[in-house]
ROSE-4610 file (N, C-alpha, C; in Angstrom, 1 decimal, always signed):
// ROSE-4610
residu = [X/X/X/X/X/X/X/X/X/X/X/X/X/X/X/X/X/X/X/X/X/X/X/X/X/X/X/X/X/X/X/X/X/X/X/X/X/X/X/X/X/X/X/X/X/X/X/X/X/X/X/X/X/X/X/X/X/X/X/X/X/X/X/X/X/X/X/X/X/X/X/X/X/X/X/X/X/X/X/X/X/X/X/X/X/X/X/X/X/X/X/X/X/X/X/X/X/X/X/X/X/X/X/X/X/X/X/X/X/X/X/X/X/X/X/X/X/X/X/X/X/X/X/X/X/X/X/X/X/X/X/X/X/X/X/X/X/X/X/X/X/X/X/X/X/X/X/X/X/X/X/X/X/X/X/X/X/X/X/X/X/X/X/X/X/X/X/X/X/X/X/X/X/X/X/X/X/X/X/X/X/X/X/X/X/X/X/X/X/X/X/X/X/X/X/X/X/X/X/X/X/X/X/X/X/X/X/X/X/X/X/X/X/X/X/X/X/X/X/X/X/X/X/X/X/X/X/X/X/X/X/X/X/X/X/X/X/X/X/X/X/X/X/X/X/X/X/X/X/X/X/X/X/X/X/X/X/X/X/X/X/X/X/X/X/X/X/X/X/X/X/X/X/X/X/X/X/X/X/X/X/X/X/X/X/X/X/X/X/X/X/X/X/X/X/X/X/X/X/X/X/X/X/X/X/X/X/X/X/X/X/X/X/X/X/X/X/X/X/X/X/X/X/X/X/X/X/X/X/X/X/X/X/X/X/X/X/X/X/X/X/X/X/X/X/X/X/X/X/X/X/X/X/X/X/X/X/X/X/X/X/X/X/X/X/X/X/X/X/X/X/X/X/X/X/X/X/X/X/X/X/X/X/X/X/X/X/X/X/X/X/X/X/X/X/X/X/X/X/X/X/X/X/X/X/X/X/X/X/X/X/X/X/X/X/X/X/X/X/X/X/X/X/X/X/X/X/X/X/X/X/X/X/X/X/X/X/X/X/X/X/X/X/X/X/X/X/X/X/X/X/X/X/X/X/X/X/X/X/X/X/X/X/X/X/X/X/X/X/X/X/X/X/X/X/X/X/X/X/X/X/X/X/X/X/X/X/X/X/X/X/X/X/X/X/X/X/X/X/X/X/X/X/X/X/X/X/X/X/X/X/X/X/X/X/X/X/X/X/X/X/X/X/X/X/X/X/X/X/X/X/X/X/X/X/X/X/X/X/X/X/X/X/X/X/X/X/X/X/X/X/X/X/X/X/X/X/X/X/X/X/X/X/X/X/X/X/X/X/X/X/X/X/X/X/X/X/X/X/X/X/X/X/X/X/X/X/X/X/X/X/X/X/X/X/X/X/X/X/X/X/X/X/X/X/X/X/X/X/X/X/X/X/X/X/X/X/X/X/X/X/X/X/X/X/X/X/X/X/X/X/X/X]
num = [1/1/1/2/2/2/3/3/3/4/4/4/5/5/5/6/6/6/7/7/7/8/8/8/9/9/9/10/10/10/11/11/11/12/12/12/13/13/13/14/14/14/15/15/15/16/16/16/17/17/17/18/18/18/19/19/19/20/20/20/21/21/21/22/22/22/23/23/23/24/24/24/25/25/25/26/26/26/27/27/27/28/28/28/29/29/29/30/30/30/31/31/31/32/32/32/33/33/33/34/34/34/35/35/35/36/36/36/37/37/37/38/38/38/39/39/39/40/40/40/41/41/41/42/42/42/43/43/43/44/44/44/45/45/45/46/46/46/47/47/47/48/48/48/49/49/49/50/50/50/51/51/51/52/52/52/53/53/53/54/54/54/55/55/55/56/56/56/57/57/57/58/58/58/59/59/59/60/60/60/61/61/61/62/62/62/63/63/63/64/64/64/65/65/65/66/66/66/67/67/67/68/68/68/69/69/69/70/70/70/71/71/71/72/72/72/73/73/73/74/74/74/75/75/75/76/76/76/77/77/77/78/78/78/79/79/79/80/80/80/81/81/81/82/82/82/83/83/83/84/84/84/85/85/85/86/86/86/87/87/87/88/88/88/89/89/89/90/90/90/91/91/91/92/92/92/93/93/93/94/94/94/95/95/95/96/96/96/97/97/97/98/98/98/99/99/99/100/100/100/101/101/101/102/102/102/103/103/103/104/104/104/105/105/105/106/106/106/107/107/107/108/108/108/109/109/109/110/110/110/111/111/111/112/112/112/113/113/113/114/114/114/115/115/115/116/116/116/117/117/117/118/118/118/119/119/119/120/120/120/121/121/121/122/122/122/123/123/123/124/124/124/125/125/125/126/126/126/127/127/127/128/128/128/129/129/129/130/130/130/131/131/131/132/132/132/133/133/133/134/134/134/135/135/135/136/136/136/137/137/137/138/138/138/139/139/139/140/140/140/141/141/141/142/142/142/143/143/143/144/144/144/145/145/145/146/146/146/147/147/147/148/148/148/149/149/149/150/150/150/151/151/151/152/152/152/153/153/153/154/154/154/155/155/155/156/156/156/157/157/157/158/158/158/159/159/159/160/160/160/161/161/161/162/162/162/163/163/163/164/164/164/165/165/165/166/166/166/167/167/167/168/168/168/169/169/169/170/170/170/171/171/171/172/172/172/173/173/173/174/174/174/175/175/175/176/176/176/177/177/177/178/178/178/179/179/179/180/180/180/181/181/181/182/182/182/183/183/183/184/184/184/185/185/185/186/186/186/187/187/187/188/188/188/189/189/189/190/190/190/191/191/191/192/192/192/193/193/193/194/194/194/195/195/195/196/196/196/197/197/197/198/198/198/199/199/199/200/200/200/201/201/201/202/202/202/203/203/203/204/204/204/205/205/205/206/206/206/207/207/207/208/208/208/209/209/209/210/210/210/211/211/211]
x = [+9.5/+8.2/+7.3/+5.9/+4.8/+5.1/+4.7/+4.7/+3.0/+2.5/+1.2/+1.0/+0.2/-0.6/-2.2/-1.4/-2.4/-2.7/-4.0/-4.7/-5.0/-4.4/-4.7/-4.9/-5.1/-6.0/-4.2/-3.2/-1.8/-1.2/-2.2/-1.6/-1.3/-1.1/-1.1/+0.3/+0.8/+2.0/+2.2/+3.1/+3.7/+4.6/+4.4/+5.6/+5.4/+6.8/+6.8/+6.9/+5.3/+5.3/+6.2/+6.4/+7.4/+7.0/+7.4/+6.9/+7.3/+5.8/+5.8/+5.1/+5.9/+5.4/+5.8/+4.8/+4.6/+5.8/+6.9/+7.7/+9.4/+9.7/+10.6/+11.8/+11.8/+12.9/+12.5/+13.4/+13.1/+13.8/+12.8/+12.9/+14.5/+14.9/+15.8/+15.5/+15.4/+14.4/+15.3/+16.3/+17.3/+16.5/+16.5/+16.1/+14.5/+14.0/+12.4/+11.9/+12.5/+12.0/+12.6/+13.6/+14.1/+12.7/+12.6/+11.7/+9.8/+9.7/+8.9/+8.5/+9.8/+9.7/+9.7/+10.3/+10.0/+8.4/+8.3/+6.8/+6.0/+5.9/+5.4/+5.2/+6.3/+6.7/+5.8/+5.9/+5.1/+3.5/+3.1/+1.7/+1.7/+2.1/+1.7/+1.8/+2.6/+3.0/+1.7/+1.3/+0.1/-1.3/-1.1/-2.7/-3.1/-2.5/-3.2/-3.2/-4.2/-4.2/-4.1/-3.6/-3.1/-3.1/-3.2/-2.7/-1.8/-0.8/-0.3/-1.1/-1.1/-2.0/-0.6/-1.4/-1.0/+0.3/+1.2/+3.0/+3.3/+2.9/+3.8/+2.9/+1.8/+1.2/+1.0/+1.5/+2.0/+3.0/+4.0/+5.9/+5.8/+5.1/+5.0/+4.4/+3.3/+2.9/+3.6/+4.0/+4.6/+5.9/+6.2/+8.4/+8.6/+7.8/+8.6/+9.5/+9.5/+9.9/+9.4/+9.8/+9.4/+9.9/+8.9/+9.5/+10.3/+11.4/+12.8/+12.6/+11.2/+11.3/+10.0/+9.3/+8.7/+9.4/+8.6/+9.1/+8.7/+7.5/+7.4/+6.7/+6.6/+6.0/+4.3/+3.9/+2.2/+1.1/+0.9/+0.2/-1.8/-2.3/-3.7/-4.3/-5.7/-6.3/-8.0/-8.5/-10.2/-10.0/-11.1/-11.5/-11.6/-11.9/-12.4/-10.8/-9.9/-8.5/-7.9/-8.4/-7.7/-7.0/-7.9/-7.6/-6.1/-6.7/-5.6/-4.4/-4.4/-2.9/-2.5/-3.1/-2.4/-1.6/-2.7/-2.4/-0.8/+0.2/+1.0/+2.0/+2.1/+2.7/+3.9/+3.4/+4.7/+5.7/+5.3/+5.7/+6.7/+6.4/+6.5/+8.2/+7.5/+8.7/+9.8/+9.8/+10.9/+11.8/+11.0/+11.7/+12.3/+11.9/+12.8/+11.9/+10.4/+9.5/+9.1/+9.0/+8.8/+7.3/+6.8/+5.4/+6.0/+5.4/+5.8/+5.0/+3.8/+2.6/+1.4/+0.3/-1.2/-2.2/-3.0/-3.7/-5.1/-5.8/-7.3/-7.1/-6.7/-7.3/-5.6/-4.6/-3.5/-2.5/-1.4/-0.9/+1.3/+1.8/+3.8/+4.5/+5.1/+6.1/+7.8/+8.5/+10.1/+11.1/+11.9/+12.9/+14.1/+15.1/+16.7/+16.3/+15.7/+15.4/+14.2/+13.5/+12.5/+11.4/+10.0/+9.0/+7.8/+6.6/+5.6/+4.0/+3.3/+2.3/+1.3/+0.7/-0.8/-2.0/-3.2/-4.1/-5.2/-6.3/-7.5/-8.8/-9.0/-10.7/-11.7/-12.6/-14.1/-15.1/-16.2/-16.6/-18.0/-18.3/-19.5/-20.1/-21.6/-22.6/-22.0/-23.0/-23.1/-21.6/-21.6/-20.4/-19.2/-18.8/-17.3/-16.8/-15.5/-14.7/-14.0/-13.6/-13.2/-11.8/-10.6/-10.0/-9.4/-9.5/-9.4/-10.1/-9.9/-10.7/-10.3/-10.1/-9.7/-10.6/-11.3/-12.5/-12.0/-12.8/-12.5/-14.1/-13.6/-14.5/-14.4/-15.7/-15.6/-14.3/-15.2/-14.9/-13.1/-12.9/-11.3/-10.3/-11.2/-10.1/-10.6/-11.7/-11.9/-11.4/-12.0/-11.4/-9.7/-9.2/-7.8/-7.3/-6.0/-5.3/-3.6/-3.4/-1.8/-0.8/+0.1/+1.1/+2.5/+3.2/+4.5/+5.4/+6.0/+6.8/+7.9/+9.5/+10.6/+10.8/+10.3/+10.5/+9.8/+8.7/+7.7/+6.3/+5.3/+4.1/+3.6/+2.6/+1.5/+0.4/-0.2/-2.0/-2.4/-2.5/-3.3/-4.7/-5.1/-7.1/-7.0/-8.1/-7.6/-7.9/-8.9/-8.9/-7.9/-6.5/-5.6/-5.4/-5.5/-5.7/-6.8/-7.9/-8.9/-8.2/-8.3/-7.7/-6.2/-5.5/-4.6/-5.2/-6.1/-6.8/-7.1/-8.4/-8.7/-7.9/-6.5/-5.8/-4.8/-4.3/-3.4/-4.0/-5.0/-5.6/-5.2/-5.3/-5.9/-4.3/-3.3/-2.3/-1.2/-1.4/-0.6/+0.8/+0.5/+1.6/+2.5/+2.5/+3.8/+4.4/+5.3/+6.1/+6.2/+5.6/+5.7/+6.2/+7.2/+7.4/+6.6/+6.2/+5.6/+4.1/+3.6/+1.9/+0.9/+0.6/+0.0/-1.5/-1.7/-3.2/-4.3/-5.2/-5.9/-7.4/-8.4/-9.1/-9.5/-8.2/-8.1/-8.9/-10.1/-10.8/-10.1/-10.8/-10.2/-9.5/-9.8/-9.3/-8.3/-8.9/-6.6/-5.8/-6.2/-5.5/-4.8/-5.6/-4.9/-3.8/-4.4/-3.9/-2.2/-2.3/-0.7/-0.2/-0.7/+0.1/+0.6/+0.2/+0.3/+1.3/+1.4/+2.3/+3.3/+3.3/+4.8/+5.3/+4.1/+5.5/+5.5/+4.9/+5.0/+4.9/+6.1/+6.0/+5.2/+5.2/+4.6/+3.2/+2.5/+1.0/+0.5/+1.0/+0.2/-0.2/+1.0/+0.2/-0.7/-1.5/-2.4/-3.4/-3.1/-4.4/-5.0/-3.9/-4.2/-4.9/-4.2/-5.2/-6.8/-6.8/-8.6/-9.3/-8.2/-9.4/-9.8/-8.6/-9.5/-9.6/-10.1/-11.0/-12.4]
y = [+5.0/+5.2/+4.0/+4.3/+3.4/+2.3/+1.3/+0.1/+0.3/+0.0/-0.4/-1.9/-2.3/-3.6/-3.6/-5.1/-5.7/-6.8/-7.1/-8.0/-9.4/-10.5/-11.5/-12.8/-13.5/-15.2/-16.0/-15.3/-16.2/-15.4/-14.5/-14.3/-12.2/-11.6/-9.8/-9.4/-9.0/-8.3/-6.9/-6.9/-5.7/-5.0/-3.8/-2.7/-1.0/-0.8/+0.3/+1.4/+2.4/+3.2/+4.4/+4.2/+5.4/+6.1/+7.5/+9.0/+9.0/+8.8/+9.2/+10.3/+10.2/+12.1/+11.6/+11.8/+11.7/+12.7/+11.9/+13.1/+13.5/+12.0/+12.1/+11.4/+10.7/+10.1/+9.3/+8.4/+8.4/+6.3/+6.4/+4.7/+4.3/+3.0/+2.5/+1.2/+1.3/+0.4/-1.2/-1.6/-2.6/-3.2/-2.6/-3.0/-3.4/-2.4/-2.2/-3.4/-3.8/-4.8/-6.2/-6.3/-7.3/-7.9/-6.7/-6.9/-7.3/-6.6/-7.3/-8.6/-9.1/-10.5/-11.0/-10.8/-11.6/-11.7/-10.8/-10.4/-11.4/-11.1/-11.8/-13.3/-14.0/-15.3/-15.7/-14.7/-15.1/-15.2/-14.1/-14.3/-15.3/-16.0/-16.8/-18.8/-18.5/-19.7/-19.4/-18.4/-18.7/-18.7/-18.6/-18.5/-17.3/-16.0/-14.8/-14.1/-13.6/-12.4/-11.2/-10.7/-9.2/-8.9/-7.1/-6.6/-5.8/-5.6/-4.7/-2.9/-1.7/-0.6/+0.7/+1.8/+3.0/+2.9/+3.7/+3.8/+2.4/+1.6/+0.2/+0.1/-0.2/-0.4/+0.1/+1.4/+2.1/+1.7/+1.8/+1.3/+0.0/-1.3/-2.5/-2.4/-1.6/-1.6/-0.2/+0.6/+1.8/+1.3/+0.9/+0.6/-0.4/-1.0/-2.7/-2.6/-1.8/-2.0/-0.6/-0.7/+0.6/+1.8/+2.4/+4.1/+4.6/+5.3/+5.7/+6.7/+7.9/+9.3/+8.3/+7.0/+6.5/+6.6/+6.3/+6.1/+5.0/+4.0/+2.6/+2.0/+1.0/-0.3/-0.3/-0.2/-0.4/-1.9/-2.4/-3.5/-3.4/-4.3/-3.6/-5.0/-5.8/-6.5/-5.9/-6.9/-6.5/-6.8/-6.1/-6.2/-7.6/-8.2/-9.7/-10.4/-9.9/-10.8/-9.9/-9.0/-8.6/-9.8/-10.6/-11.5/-11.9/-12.6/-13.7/-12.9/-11.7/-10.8/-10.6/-10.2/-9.6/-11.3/-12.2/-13.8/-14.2/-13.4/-13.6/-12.3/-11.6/-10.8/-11.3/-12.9/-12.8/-13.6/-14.3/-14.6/-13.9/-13.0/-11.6/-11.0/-10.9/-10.7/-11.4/-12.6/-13.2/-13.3/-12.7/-13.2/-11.0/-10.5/-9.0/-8.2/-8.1/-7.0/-7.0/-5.6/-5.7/-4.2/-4.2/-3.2/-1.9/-1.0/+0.0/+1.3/+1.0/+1.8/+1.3/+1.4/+0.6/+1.5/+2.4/+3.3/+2.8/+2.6/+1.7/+0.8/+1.1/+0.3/+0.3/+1.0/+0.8/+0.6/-0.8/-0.7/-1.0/-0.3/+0.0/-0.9/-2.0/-3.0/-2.0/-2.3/-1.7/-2.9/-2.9/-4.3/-3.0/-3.0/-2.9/-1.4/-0.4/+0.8/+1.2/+0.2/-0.1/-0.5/+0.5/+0.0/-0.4/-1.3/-1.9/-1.4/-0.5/-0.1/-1.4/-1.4/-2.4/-1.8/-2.0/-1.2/-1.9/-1.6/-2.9/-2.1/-3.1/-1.8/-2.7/-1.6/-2.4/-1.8/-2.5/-2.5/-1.4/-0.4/+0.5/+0.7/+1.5/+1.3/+2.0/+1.4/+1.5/+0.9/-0.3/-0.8/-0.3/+0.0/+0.4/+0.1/+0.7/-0.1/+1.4/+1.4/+2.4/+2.0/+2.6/+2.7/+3.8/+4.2/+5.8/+6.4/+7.9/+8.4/+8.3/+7.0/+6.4/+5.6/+5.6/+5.2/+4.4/+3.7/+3.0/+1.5/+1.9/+1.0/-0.7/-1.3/-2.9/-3.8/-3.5/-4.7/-4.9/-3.2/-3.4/-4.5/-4.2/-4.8/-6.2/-6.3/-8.1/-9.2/-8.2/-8.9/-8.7/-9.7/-9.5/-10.9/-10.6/-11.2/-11.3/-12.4/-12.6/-11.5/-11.1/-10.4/-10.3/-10.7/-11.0/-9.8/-9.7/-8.6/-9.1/-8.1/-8.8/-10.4/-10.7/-12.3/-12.9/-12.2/-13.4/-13.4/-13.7/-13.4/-12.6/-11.6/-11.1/-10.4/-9.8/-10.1/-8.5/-8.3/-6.9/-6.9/-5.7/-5.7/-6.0/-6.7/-6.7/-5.8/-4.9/-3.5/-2.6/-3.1/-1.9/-0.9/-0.7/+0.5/+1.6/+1.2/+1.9/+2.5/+1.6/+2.1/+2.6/+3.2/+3.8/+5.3/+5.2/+6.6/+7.3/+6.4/+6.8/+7.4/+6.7/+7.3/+8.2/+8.6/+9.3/+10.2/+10.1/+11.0/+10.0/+10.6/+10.0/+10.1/+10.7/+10.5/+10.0/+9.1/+8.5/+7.5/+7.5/+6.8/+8.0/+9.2/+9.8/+10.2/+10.2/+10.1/+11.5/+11.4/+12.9/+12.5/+13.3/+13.8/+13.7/+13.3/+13.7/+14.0/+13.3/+13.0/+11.8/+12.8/+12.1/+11.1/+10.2/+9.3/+10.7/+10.7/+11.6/+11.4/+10.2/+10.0/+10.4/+11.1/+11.2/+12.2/+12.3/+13.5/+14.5/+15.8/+17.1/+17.2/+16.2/+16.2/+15.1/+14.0/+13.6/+14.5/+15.1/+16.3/+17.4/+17.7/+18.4/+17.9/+16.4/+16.0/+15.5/+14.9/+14.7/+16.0/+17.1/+18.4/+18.4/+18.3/+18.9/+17.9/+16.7/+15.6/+16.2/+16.4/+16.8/+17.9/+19.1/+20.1/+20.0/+19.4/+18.9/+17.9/+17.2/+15.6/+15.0/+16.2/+15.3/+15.9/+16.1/+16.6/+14.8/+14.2/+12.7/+11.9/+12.4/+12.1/+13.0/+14.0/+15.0/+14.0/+13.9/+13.9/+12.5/+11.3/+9.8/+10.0/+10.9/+10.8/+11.3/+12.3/+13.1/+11.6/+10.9/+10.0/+9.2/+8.4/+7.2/+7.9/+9.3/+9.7/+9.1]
z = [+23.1/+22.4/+22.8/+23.3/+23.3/+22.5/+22.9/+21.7/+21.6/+20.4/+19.6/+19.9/+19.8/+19.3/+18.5/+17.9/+16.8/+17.2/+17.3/+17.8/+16.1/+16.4/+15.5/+16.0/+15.2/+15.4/+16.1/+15.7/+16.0/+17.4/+18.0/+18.9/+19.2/+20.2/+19.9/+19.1/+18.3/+17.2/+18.0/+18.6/+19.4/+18.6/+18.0/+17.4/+17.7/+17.3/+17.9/+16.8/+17.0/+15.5/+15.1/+14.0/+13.2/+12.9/+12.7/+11.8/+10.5/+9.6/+8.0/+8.0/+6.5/+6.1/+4.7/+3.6/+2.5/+1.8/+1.2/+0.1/+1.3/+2.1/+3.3/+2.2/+1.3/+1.0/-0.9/-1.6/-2.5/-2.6/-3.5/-3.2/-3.6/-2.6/-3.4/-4.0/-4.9/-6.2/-6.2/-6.0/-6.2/-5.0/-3.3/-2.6/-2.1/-2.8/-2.9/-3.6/-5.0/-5.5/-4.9/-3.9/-3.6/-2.3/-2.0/-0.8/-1.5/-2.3/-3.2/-3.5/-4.2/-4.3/-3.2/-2.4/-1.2/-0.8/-0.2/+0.3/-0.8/-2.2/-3.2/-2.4/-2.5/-2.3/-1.2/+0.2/+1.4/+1.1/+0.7/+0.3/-0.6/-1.3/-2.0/-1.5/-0.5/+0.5/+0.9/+1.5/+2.5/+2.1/+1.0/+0.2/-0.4/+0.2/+0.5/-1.2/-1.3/-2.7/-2.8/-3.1/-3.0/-4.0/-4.3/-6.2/-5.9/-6.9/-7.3/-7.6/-6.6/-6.8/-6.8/-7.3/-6.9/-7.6/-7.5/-8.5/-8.8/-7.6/-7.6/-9.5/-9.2/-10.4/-11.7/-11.3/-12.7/-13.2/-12.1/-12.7/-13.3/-12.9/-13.1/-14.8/-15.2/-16.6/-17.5/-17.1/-17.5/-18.0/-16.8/-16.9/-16.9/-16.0/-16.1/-14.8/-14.2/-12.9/-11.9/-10.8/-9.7/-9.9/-9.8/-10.7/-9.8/-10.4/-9.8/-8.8/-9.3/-8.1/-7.0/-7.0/-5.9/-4.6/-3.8/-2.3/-1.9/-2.1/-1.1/-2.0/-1.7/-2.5/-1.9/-3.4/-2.2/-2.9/-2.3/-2.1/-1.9/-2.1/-1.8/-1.4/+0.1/+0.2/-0.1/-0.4/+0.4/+1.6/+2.3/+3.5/+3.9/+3.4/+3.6/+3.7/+3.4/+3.6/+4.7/+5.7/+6.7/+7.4/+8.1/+9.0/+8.9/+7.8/+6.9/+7.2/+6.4/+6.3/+7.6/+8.9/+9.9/+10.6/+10.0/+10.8/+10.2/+9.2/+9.0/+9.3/+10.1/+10.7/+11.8/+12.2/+12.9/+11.7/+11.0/+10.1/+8.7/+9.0/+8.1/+8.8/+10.1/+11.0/+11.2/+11.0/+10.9/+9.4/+8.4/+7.1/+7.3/+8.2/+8.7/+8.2/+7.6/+7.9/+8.6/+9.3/+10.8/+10.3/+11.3/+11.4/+12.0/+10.8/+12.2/+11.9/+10.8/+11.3/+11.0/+11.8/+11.4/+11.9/+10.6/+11.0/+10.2/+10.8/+10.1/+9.2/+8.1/+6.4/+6.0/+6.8/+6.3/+7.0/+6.9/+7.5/+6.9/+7.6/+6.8/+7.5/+6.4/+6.8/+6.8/+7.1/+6.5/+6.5/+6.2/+6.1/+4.9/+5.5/+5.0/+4.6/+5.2/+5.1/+4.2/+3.9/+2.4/+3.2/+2.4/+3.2/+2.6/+2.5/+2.0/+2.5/+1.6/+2.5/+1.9/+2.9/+2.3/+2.5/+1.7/+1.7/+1.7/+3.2/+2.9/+2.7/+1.4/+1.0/+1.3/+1.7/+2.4/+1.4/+1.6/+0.5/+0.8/+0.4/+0.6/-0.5/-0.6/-1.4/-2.8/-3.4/-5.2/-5.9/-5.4/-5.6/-5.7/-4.6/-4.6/-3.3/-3.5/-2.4/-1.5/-0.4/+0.3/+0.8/+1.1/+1.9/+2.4/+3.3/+4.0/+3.3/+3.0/+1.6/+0.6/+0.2/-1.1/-1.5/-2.5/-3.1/-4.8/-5.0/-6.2/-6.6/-7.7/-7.9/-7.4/-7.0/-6.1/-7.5/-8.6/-9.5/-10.0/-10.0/-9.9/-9.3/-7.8/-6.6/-6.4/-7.2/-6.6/-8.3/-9.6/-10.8/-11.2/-10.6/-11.1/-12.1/-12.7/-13.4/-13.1/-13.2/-13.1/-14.0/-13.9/-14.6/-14.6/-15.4/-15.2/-14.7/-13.9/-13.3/-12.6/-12.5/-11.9/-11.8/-13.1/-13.3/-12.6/-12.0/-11.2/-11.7/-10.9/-11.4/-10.3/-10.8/-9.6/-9.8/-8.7/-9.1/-9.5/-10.6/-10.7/-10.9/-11.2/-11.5/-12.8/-13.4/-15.0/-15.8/-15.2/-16.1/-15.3/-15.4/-14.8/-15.8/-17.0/-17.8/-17.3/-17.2/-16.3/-14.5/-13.9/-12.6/-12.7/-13.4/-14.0/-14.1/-15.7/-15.8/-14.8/-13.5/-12.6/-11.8/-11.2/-10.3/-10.8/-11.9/-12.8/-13.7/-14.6/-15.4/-16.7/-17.4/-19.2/-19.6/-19.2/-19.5/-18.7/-17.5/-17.3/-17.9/-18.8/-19.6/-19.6/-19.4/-19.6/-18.1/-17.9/-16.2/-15.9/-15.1/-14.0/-12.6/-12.1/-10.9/-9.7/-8.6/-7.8/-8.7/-8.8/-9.5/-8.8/-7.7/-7.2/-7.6/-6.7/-7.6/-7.6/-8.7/-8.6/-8.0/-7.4/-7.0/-5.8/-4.9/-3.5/-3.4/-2.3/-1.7/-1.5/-1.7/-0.7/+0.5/+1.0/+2.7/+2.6/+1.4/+1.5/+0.6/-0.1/-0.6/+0.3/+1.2/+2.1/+3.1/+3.6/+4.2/+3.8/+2.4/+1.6/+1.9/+1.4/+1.2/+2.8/+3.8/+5.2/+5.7/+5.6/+5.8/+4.9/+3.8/+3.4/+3.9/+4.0/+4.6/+5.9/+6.7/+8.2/+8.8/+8.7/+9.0/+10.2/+11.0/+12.2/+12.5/+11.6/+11.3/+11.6/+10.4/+10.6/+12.3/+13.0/+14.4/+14.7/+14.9/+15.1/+14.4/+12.8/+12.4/+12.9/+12.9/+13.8/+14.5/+16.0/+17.1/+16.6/+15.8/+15.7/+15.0/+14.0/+13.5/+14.3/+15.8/+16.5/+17.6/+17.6/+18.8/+18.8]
């Protein structure tokens, strides 16, 4: 397979990309949160801020830990901390997450079959924040608060009650199955649906976006 490259301030990060398809496998949570804390640990050696978003952030206030039918740990930067994050990739790599997909605004670590998506939102008009067609409000992703989880600390939005509703509906506090965030446009709606029943749609739709 081609190897990719990532262009950063420590030098080019050479990996070679894997096939996701949304709804391929189901988290293993023992490991997922091991890899967590880790990850946790690194960003916080190196200065970097991140929140807790999406299931990761539900399970963290819902359960108290990663919800059992999840599949990957997801993580979220602003735009403004791209640099920084890719500047620790080889870094990342040695503690055994390794890269192995980077498609604009998002990019998938894996380590011991467990994988970490990160999510970088840029910031567009009427205050809000974009990543892919994932939209949210600015103030979420830049006002956060510490929160105790897996015995550590880490950074959520502080109205995570609100970005909850937003991405779940008014009753997220009760656990559903495969419920996906609900903010996502029509065209990532299709797009989820088409990745699951056809795993290898997501390269198709790759190439059309960096045409």
């Amino acid at each position: 397979m081609t190897k990719e490259k990532i262009e950063t301030r420590n030098g080019v990060y050479e990996f070679e990309p894997q096939q996701f398809a949304h709804g391929m496998k189901k988290i293993d949570r023992p490991v997922a949160e091991k890899n967590l804390l880790d990850f946790n640990r690194i960003l916080k050696e190196q200065g970097l801020v991140g929140g807790l978003l999406y299931g990761t952030l539900l399970g963290a206030i819902r359960e108290g830990r990663l919800i059992e039918h999840d599949e990957d740990v997801d993580i979220f930067f602003t735009e403004e901390s791209r640099e920084d994050f890719l500047a620790t990739l080889f870094l990342l790599k040695q503690e055994g997450f390794i890269v192995e997909r980077y498609l604009g605004d998002l990019i998938s670590l894996r380590r011991d079959g467990e994988y970490i998506d990160v999510y970088f939102f840029r910031r567009v008009k009427f205050g809000m924040r974009q990543c892919d067609q994932n939209i949210l409000k600015a103030r979420y992703l830049e006002n956060l608060i510490e929160y105790e989880f897996l015995g550590d600390t880490f950074m959520i939005p502080g109205a995570y009650e609100e970005v909850l509703v937003k991405l779940y509906g008014k009753d997220w506090r009760i656990p559903r199955v495969d419920a996906p965030a609900e903010n996502y446009t029509v065209y990532e709606k299709i797009r989820r649906f088409l990745m699951k029943k056809y795993p290898r749609v997501h390269q198709i739709l790759a190439k059309l976006k960096s045409a």
